[in-house]
Backbone atoms as SQL, in Angstrom:
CREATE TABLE atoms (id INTEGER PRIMARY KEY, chain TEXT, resi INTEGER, resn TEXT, atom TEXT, x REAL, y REAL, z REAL);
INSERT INTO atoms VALUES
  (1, 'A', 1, 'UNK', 'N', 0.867, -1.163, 0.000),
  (2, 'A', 1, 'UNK', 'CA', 0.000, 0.000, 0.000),
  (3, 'A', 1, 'UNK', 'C', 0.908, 1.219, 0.000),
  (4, 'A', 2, 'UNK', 'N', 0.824, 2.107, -0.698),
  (5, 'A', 2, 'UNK', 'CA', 1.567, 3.592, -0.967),
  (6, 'A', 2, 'UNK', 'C', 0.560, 4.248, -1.236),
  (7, 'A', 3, 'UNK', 'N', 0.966, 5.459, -0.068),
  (8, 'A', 3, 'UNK', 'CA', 0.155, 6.780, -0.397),
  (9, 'A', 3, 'UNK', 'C', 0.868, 7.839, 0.142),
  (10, 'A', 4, 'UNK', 'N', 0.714, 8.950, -0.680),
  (11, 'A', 4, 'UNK', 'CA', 0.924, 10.345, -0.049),
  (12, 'A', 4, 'UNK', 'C', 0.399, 10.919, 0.965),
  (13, 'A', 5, 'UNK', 'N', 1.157, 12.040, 1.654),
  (14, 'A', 5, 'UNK', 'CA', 0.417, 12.836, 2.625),
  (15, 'A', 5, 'UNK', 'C', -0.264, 13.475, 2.303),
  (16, 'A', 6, 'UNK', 'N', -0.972, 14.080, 3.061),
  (17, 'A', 6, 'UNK', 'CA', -2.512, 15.215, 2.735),
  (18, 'A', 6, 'UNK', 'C', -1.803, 16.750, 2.862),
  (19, 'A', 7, 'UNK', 'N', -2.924, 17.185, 2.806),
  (20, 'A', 7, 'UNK', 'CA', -2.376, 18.411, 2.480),
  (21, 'A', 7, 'UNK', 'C', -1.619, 19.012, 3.561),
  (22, 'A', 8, 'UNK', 'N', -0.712, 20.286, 3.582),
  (23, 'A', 8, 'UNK', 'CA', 0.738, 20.694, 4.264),
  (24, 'A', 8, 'UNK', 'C', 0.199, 22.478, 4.854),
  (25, 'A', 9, 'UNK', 'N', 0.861, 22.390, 5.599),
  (26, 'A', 9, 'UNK', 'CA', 1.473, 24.129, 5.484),
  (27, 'A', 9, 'UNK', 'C', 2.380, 24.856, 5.550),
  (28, 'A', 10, 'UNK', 'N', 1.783, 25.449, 4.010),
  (29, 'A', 10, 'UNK', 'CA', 2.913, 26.093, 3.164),
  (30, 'A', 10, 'UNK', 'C', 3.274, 27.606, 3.757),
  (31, 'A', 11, 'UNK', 'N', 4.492, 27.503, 3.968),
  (32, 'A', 11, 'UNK', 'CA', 4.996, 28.293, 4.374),
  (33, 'A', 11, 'UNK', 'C', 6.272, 28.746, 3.864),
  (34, 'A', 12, 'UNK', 'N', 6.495, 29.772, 2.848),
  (35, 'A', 12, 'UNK', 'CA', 7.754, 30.113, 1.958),
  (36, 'A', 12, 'UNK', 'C', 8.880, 30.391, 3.030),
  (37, 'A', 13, 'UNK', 'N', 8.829, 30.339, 4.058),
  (38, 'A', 13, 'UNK', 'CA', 9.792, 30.947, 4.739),
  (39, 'A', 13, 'UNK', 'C', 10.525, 29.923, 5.685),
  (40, 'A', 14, 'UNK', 'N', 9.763, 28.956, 5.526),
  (41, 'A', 14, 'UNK', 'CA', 10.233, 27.614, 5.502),
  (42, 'A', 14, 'UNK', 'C', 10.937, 26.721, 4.674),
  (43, 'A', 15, 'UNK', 'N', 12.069, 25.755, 4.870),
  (44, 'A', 15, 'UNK', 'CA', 12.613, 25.004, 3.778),
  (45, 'A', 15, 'UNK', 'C', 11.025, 24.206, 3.510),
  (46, 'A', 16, 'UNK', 'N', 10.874, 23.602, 2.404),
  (47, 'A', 16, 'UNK', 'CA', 9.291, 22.234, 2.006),
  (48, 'A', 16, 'UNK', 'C', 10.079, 21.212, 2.940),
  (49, 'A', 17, 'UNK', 'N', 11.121, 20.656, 3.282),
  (50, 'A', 17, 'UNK', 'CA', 11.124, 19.434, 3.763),
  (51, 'A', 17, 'UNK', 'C', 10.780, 19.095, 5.337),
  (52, 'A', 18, 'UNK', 'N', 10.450, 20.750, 5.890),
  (53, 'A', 18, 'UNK', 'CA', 10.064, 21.159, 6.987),
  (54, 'A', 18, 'UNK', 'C', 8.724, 21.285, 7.021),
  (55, 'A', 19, 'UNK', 'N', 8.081, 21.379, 5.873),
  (56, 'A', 19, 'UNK', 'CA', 6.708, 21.740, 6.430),
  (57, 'A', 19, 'UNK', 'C', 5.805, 20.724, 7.115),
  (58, 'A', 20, 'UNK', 'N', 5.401, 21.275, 8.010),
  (59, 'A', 20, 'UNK', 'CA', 3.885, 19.855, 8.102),
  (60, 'A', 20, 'UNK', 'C', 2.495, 19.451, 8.078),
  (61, 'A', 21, 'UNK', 'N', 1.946, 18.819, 8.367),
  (62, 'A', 21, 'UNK', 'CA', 0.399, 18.460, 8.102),
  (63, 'A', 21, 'UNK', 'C', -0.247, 19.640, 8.924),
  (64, 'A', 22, 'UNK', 'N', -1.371, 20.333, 7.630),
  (65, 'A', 22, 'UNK', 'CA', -2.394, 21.203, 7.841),
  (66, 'A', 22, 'UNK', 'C', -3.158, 20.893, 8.954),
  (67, 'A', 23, 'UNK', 'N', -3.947, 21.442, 9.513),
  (68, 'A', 23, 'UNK', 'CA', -5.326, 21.036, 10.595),
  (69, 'A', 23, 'UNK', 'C', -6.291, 19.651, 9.468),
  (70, 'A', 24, 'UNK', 'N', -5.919, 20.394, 8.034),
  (71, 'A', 24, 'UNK', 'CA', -7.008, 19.441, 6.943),
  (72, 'A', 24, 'UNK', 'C', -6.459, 18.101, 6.701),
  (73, 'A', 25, 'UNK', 'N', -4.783, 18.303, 6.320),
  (74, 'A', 25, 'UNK', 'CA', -4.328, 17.358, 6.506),
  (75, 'A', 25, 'UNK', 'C', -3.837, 16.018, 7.425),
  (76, 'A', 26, 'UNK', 'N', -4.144, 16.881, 8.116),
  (77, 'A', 26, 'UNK', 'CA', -3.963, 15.669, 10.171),
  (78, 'A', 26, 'UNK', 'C', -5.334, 15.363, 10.680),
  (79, 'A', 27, 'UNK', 'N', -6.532, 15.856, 10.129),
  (80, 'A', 27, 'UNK', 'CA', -7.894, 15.460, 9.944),
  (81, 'A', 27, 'UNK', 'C', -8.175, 14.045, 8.631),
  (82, 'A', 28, 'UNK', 'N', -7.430, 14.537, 7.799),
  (83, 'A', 28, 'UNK', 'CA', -7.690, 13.280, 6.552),
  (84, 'A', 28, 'UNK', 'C', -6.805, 12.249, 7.035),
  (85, 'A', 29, 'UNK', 'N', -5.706, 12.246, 7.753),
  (86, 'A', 29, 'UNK', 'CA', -5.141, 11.498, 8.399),
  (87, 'A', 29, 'UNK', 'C', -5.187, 10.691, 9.000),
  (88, 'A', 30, 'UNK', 'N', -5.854, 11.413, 10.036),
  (89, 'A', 30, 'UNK', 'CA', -6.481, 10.454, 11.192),
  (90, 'A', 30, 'UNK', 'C', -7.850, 9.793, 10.539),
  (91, 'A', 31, 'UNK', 'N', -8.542, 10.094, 9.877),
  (92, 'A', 31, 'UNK', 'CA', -9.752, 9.721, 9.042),
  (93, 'A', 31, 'UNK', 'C', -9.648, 8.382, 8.544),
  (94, 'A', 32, 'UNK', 'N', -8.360, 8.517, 7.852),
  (95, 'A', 32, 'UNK', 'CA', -7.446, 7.341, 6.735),
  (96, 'A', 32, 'UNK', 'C', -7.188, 6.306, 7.623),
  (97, 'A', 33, 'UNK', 'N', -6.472, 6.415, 8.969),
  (98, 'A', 33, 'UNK', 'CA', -5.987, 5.630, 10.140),
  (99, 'A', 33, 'UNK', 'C', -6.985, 4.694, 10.348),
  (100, 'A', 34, 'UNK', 'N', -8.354, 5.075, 10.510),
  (101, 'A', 34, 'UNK', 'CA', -9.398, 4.350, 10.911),
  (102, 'A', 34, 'UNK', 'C', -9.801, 3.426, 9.877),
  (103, 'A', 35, 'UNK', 'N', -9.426, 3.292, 8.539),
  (104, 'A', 35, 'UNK', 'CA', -9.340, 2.452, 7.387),
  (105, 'A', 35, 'UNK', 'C', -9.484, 0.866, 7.475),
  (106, 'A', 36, 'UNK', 'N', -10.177, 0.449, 7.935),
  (107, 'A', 36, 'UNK', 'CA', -10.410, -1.639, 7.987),
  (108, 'A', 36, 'UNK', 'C', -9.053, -2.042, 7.455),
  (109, 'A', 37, 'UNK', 'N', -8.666, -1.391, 6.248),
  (110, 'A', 37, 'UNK', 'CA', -7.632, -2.053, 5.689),
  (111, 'A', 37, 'UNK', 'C', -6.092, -1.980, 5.712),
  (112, 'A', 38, 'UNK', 'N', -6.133, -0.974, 7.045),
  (113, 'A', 38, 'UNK', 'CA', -4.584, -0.594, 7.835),
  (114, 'A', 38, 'UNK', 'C', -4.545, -1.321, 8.471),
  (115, 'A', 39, 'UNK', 'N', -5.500, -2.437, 8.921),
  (116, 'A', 39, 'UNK', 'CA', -5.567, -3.435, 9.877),
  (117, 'A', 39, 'UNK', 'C', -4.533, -4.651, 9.409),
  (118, 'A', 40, 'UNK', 'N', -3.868, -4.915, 8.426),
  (119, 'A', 40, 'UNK', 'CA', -3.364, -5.742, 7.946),
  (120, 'A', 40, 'UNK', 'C', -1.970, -5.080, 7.535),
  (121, 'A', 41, 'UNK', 'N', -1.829, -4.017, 7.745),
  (122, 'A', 41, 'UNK', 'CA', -0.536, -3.330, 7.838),
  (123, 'A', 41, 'UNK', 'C', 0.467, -3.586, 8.947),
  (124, 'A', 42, 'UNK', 'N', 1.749, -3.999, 8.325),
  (125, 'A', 42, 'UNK', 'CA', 2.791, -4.596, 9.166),
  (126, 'A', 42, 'UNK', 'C', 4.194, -3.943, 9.592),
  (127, 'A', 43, 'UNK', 'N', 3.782, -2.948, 8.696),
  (128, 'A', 43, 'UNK', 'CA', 5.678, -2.106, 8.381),
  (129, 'A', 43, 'UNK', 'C', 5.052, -0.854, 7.938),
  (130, 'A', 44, 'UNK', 'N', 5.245, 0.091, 8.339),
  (131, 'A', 44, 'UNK', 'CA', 5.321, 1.739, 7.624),
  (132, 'A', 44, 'UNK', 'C', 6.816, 2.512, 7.364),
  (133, 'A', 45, 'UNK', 'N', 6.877, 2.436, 6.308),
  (134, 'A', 45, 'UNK', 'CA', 7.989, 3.703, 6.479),
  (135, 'A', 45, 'UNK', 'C', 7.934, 4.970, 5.312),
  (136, 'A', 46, 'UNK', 'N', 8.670, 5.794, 6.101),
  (137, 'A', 46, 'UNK', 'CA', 8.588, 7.134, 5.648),
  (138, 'A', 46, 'UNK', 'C', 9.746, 7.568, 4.890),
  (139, 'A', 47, 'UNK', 'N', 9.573, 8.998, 4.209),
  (140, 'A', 47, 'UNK', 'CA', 10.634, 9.777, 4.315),
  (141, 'A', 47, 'UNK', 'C', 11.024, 10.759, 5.278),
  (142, 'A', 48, 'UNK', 'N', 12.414, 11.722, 5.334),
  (143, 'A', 48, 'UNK', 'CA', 12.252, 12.242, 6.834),
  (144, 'A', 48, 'UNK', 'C', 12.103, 13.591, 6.873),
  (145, 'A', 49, 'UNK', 'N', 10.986, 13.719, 5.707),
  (146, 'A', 49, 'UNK', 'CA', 10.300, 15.134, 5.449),
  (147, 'A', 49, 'UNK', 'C', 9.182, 15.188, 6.511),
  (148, 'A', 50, 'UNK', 'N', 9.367, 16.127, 7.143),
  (149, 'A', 50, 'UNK', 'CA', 8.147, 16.372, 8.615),
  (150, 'A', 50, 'UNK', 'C', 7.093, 15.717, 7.886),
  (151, 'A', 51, 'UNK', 'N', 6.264, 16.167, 6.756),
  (152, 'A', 51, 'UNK', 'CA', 4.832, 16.081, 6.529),
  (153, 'A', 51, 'UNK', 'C', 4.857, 14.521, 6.402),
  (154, 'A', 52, 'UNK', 'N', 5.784, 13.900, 5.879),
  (155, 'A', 52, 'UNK', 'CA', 5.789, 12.150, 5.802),
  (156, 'A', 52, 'UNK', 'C', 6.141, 11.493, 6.955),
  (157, 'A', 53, 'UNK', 'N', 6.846, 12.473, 7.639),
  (158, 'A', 53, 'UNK', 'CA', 7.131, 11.532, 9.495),
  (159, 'A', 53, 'UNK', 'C', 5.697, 11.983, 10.279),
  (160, 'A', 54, 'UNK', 'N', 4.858, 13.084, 10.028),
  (161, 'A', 54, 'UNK', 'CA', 3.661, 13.586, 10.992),
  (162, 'A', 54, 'UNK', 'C', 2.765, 11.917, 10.069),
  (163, 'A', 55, 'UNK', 'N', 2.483, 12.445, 9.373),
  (164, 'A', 55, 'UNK', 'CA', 1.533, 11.075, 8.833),
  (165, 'A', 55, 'UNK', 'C', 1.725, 9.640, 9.262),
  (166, 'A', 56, 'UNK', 'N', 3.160, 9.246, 8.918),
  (167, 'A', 56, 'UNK', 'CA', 3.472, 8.132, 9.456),
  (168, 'A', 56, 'UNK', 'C', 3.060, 7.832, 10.505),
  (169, 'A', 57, 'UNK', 'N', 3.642, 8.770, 11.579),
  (170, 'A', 57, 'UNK', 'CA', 3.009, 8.623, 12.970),
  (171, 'A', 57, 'UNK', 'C', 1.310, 8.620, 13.697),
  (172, 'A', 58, 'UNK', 'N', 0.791, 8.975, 12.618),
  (173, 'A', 58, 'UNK', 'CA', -0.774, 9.001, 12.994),
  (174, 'A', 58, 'UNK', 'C', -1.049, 7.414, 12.625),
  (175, 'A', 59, 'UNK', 'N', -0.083, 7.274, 11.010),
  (176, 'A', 59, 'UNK', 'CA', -1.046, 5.746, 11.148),
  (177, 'A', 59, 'UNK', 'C', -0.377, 4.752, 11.770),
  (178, 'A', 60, 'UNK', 'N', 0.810, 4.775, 12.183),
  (179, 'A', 60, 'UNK', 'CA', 1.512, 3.667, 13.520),
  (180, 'A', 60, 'UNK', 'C', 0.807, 3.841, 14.598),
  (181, 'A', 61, 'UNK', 'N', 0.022, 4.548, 14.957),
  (182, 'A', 61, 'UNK', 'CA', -0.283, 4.662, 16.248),
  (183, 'A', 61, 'UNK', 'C', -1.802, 4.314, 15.885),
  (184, 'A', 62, 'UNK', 'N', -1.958, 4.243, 14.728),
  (185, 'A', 62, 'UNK', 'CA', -3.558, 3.909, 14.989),
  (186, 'A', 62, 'UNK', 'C', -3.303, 2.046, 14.385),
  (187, 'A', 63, 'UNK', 'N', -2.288, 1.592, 14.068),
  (188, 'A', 63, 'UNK', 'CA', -1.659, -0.223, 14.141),
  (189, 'A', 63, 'UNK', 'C', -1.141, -0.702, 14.585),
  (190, 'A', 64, 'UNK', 'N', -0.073, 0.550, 15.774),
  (191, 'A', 64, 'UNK', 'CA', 0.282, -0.032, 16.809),
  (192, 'A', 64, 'UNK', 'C', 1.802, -0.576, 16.739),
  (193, 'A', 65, 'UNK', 'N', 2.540, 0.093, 15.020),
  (194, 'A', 65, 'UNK', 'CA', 3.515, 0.008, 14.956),
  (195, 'A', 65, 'UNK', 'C', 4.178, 1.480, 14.739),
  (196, 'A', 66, 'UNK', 'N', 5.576, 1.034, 14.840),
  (197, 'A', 66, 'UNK', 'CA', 6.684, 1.865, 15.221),
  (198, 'A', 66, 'UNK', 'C', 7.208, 2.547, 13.277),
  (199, 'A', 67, 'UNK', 'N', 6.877, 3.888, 12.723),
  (200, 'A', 67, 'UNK', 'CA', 7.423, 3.428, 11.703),
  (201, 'A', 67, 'UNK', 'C', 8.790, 4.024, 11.604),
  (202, 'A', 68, 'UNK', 'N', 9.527, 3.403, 10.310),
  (203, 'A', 68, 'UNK', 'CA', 10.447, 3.461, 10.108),
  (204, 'A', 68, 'UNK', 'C', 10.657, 5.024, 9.103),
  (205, 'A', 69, 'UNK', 'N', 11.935, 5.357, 9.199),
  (206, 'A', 69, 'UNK', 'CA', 12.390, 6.814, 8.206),
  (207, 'A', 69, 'UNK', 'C', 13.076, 6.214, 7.531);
């Protein structure tokens, strides 16, 4: 299973690999987490761009694993 993060905030005054999940995006997030079919998810890993480590971490914690960067 591969998917992108949701949407970010953009902030020019920020490097992008810093930015992180919107209020919209950590809402679709957690939304996604609750998915029947994360239930069979064994391994997550990320990149170690905030917005892909904030996500990661919503859906390890909603399977109960640790993910990886």
């Amino acid at each position: 299973l591969y998917l992108t993060h949701p949407q970010v905030r953009i902030d020019p005054a920020v490097p992008v690999p810093d930015w992180g999940l919107s209020g919209t995006g950590r809402a679709r997030a957690e939304t996604f987490a609750l998915a029947p079919r994360l239930r069979s998810v064994r391994r997550i890993v990320s990149s170690a761009e905030r917005k892909a480590v904030e996500t990661a971490a919503i859906l390890g914690e909603a399977v109960g694993i640790a993910p990886e960067t």
